[in-house]
C-alpha positions as CSV (number, residue, x, y, z in Angstrom):
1,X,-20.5,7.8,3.3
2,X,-17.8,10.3,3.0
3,X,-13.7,10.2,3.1
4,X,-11.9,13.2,2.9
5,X,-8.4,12.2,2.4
6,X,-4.7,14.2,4.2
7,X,-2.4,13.1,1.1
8,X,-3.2,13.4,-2.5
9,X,-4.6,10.8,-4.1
10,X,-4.6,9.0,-7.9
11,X,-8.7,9.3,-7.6
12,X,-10.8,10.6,-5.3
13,X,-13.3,8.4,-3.1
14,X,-16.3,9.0,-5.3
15,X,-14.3,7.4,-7.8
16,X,-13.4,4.4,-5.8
17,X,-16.8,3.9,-5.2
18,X,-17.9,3.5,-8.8
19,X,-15.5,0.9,-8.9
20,X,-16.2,-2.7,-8.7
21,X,-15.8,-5.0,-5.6
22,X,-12.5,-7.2,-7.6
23,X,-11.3,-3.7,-8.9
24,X,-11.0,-2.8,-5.2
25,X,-10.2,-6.0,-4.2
26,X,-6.9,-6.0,-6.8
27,X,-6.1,-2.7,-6.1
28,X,-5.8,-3.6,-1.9
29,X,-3.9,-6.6,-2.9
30,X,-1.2,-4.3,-5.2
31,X,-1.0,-1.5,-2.7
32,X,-0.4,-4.2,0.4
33,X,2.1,-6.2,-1.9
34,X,3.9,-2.9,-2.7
35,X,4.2,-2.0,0.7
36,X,5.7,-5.6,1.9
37,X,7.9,-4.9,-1.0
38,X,9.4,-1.4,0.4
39,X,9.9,-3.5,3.7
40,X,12.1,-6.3,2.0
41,X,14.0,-3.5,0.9
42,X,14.5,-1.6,4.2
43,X,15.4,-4.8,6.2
44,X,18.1,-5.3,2.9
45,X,19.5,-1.4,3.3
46,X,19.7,-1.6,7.1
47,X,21.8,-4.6,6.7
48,X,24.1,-2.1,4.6
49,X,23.6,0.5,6.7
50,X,26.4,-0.8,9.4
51,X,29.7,0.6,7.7
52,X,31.5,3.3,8.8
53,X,30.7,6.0,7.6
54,X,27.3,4.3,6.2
55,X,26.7,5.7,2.7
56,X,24.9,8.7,1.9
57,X,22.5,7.3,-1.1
58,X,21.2,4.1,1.0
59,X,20.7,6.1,4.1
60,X,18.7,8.5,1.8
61,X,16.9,6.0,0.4
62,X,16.4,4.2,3.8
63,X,15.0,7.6,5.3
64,X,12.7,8.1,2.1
65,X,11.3,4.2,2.3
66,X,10.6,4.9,6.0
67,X,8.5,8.0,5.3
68,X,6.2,5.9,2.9
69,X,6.0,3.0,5.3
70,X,4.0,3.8,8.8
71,X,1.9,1.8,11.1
72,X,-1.4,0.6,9.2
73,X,-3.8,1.4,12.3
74,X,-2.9,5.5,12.3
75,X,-2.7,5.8,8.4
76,X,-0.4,8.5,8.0
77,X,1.3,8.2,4.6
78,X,-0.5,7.8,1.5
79,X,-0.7,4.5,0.1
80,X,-1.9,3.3,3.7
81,X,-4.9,5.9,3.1
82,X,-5.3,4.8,-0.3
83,X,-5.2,1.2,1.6
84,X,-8.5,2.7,3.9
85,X,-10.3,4.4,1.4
86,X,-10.9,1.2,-0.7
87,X,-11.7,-0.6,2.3
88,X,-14.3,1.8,3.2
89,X,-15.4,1.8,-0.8
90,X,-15.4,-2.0,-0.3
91,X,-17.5,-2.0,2.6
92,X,-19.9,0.6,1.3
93,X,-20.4,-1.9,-1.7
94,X,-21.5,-4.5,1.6
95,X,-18.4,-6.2,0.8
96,X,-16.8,-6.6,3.9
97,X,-16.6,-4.6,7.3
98,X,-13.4,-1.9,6.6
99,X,-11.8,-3.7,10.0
100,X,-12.2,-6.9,8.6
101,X,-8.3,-8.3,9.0
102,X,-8.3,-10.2,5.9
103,X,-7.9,-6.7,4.0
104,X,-5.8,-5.1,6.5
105,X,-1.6,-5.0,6.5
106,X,-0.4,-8.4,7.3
107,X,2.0,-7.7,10.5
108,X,4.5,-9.6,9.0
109,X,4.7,-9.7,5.3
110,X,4.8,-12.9,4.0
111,X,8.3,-14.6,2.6
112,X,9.0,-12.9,-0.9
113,X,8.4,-16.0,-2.7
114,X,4.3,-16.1,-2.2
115,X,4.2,-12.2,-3.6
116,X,3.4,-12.0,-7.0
117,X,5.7,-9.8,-9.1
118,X,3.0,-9.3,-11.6
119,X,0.0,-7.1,-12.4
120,X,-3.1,-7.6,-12.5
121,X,-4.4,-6.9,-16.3
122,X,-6.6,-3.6,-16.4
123,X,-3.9,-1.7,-14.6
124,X,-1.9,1.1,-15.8
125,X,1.8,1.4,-16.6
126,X,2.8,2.2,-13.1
127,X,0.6,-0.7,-11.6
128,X,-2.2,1.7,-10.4
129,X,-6.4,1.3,-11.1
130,X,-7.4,2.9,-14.5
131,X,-10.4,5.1,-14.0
């Protein structure tokens, strides 16, 4: 099997599939929670968004959030691609089926309170996989 990412990536797909299955597994689960995470914030920014004139900084960092976040099925920005390559690593390992849902981007993410706000040990400083 072969992935040939668009966006630069932490490790290359060779890599990922040296990895093992709860490797993957925890990284999925960091990349998906980070993602939820930048879509607390935009939903918090656009509420700010509404004076007038709306400030510069949060509609930067509103237009930079959005750039990173794009839909899951057309992976288009890089942690979402990060996101399919270890589901494809996963399912080379006869994990699971890449498509399987469970593994995809929830639709809605859930409430903040269920999201854990901590690591995984084995990680590095910036939460990503140690190769």
């Amino acid at each position: 099997m072969e992935f040939t990412p668009r966006h630069k990536q932490p490790f290359t797909f060779e890599e990922a599939l040296s990895l093992d299955v709860s490797t993957i597994t925890a990284e999925i689960a960091r990349l998906q929670n980070s993602l939820a995470l930048l879509n607390d914030t935009q939903t918090e920014l656009q509420s700010h968004l509404t004076t007038d004139p709306p400030d510069k900084d949060l509609v930067e960092a509103f237009q930079e959030n959005k750039a990173i976040i794009s839909n899951p099925v057309q992976p288009s920005d890089s942690q979402n691609e990060r996101i399919l390559m270890l589901r494809l690593a996963l399912q080379s390992k006869g994990g699971v089926l890449a498509s399987n849902p469970h593994y995809a981007l929830p639709a809605d993410p859930p409430p903040e309170s269920t999201r854990s706000q901590t690591e995984p040990e084995g990680f590095d400083e910036d939460g990503g996989i140690t190769l």
